[in-house]
N, C-alpha and C positions, 0 to 999 in steps of 0.2 A: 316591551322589547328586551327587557333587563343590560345585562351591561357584558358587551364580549371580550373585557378584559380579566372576566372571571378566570380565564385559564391559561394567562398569558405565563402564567408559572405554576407545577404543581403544587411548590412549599405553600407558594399563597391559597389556592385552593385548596388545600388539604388545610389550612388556620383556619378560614370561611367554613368550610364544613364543619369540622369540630365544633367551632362556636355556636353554628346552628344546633347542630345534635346536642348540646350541653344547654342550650336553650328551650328544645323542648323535651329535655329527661327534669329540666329544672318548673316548666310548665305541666306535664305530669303529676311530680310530685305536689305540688299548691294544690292541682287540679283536686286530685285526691283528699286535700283537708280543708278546703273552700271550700263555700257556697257562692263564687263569684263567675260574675257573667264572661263575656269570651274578653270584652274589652279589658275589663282589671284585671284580668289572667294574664294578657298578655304586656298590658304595661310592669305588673308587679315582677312580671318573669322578667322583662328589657330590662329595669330598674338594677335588679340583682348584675344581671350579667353585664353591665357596663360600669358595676363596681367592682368585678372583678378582673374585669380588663384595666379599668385605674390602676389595681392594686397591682395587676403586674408588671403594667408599664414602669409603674415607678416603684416600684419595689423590688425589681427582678432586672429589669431590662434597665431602667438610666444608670445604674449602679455599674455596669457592665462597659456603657462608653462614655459616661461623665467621672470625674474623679470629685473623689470626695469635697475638696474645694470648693466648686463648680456649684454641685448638689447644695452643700449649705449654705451658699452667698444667693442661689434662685429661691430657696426654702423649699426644695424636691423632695425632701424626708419623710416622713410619717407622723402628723401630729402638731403642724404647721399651721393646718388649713382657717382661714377664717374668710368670706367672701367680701370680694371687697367690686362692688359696682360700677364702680370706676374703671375696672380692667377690661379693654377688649379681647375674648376667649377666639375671638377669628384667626385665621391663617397668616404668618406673615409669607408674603413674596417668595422673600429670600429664604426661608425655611424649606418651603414648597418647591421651589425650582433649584437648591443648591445643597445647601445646607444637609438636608434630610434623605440625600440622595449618595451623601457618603454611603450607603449599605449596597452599591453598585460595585464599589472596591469590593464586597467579599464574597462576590457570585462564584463559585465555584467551576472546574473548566467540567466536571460530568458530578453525577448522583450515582450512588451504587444502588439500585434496583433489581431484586429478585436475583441480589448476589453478581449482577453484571454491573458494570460502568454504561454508562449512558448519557453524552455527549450535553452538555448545556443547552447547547443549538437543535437538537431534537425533543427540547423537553419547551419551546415556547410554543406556546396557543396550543399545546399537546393536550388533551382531556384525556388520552389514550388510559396512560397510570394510574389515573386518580378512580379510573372506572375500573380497571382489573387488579390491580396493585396498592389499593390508598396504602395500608398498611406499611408496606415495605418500602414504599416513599415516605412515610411518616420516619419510619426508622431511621432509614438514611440520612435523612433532614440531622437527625437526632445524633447519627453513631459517627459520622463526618464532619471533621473541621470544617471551617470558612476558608476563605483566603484570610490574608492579614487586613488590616484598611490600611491601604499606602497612596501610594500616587499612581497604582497600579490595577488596569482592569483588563479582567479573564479576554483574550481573544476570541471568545466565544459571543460575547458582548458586545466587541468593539468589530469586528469583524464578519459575525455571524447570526446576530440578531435578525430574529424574526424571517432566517434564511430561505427563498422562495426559490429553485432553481439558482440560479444565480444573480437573482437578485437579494441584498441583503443591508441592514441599517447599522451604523454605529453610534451606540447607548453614550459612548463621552460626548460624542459630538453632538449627537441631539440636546443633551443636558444645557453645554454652552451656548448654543442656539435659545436653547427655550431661553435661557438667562437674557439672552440680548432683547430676543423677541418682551419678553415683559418688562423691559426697560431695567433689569439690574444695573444699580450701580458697579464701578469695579472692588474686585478684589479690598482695594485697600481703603475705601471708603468704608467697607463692614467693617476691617481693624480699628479702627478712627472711632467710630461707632461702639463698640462695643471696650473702648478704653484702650484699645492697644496701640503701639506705636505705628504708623505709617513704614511700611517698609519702602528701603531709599535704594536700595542695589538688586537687582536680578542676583547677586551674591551672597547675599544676606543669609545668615544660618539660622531665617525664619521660614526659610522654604527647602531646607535639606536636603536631602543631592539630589531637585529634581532642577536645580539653579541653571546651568548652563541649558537644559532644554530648553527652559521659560525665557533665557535671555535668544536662541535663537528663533523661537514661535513670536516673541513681541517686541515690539518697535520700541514700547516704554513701559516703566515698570508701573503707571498707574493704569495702562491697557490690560493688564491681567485680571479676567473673569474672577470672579466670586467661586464657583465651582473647582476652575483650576488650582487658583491659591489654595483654598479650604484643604483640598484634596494633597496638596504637596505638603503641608506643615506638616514637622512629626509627631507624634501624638505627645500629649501631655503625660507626668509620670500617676500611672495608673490610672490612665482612660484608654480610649480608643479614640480618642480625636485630638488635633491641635487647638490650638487656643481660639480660633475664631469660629469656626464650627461649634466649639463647646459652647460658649459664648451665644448665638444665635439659637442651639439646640436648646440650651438651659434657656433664659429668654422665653420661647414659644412654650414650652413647658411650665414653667412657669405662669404665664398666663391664661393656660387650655386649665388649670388646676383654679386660681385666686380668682376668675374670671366666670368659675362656673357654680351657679348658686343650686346646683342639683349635685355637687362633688359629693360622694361618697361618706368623705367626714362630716358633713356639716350636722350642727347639732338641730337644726330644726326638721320637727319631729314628722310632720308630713310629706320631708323628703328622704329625710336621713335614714339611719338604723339602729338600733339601740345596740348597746354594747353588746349584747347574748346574741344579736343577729349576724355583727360581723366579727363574732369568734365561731358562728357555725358551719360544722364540715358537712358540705357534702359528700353522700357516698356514691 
C-alpha cells in the first residue's frame, strides 16, 4: 500500500527522491565494476547511502541547531565514535512527539515555484510540483530562508493544515495533544531531566516573552506541555534551540550514533570502510 504521507510536503518528497536517485546512480556504478548478485548490490549501495546521511546529519545539519557546547558534551563531532552495546539506538517519546518537531516553527507561509509564490496550505498532500516542477521546488527549498525557530508557527499550519473546503487541522495543537496522548511528562520535568533548573514562575526569563501567554493558557506552571515550553525558550548562543530541546535533541543523537554497531566509523572491517572509501567523491 506504501505510505500516503509521502507528499504530505514537497520539500520532503523532493529529499525522498533525490536520495533514491543517488541510490541507484550509486547502484549503477558498483553494478558496473562487480561481479555481485542483486542482493549485495543492493545492500552494499544502502550501506554507502546511509553513511552518507550520517555524515550529513551530523556534520552539516546538528552543527546548524546545536551549539558547539551541546555537540561536544553528547560527543556529535567526527571521530568520537566507539560502539558501545549498552546504549539503546531507539526513539525517545519525547524526541519523537516534541522535541524534534521544533522544525514546525520554520515552515514557511508560501514557496517560490516557477518564479510564483505558492501558499503553504496548497502545497500539503500536493504531488502536483513534484511531478511538473521537482526542480524549481528544489530551488526554492534552497534560495528561501525559513522562518526563524521561535515560539512562532506559519498560520498556514496552524490554521490551514491539510485545508479541505473548510474543513482544516492545526499542526501546534495536534503536537500538544499527541504529547498528552503518549503520556508526556510536563514541560518541567524534561528541565529536571536533562540537569536544568525547574522553572518556578510563568515569569521566568527561561521562557522569553512568550511568559504572560503561558501564564494565561495554564493553571500552573508545572502544567505546561514539553512542546510548548521547548518551543518558548530562546535559543542558545549560537544554536537554534533553547536549552531543553538541545538537551533532548543532543541525547537522542547521541545514542542513534554510540548505540549503532553498523555507524559509519566504526573500525570493524565487515561493516565499516577503510580510510580511501570514505575520502571517495562521487561524481
Amino acid at each position: 500500500m506504501g505510505d500516503d504521507r509521502v507528499h504530505v510536503f514537497p520539500g520532503l518528497t523532493a529529499l525522498h527522491t533525490l536520495f533514491v536517485r543517488f541510490h541507484n546512480h550509486i547502484a549503477d556504478r558498483l553494478d558496473a565494476n562487480n561481479d555481485w548478485d542483486a542482493e549485495t548490490l543492493f545492500q552494499e549501495t544502502r550501506k554507502i547511502v546511509i553513511a552518507i546521511m550520517q555524515k550529513i546529519t551530523y556534520e552539516e545539519f546538528l552543527p546548524e541547531i546545536l551549539d558547539k557546547r551541546i555537540r561536544n558534551y553528547f560527543r556529535l563531532n567526527r571521530g568520537y565514535y566507539r560502539y558501545n552495546k549498552n546504549i539503546n539506538p531507539s526513539i525517545y517519546n519525547a524526541f519523537a512527539t516534541a522535541a524534534f518537531r521544533f522544525g514546525h516553527s520554520l515552515i514557511p507561509d508560501f514557496l517560490v515555484i516557477n518564479k510564483k509564490e505558492v501558499k503553504t496550505r496548497d502545497l500539503f498532500n500536493n504531488p502536483e510540483f513534484m511531478f511538473n516542477s521537482m526542480k524549481s521546488v528544489v530551488k526554492g527549498i534552497l534560495s528561501n530562508p525559513t522562518e526563524l525557530r521561535d515560539r512562532f508557527v506559519t498560520k498556514e499550519a496552524t490554521d490551514h493544515l491539510f485545508q479541505n473546503n473548510d474543513i482544516s487541522f492545526d499542526l501546534v495543537a495536534l503536537n500538544i495533544q499527541r504529547g498528552r496522548d503518549h503520556g508526556l511528562p510536563p514541560y518541567n520535568d524534561f528541565r529536571e531531566r536533562c540537569g536544568l533548573p525547574r522553572v518556578k514562575s510563568f515569569y521566568s526569563k527561561e521562557l522569553g516573552r512568550n511568559r504572560r501567554g503561558l501564564r494565561w493558557l495554564y493553571h500552573d506552571i508545572d502544567d505546561v506541555d514539553l512542546f510548548t515550553g521547548g518551543l518558548s525558550e530562546p535559543n542558545l548562543p549560537g544554536a537554534s534551540l533553547g536549552p531543553t530541546f538541545s538537551c533532548l535533541v543532543g541525547l537522542q543523537f547521541h545514542d542513534l550514533k554510540y548505540g549503532d554497531s553498523f555507524w559509519f566509523e566504526t573500525d570493524d572491517p565487515s561493516r565499516g570502510f577503510t580510510e580511501g572509501m570514505l575520502t571517495y567523491k562521487f561524481d
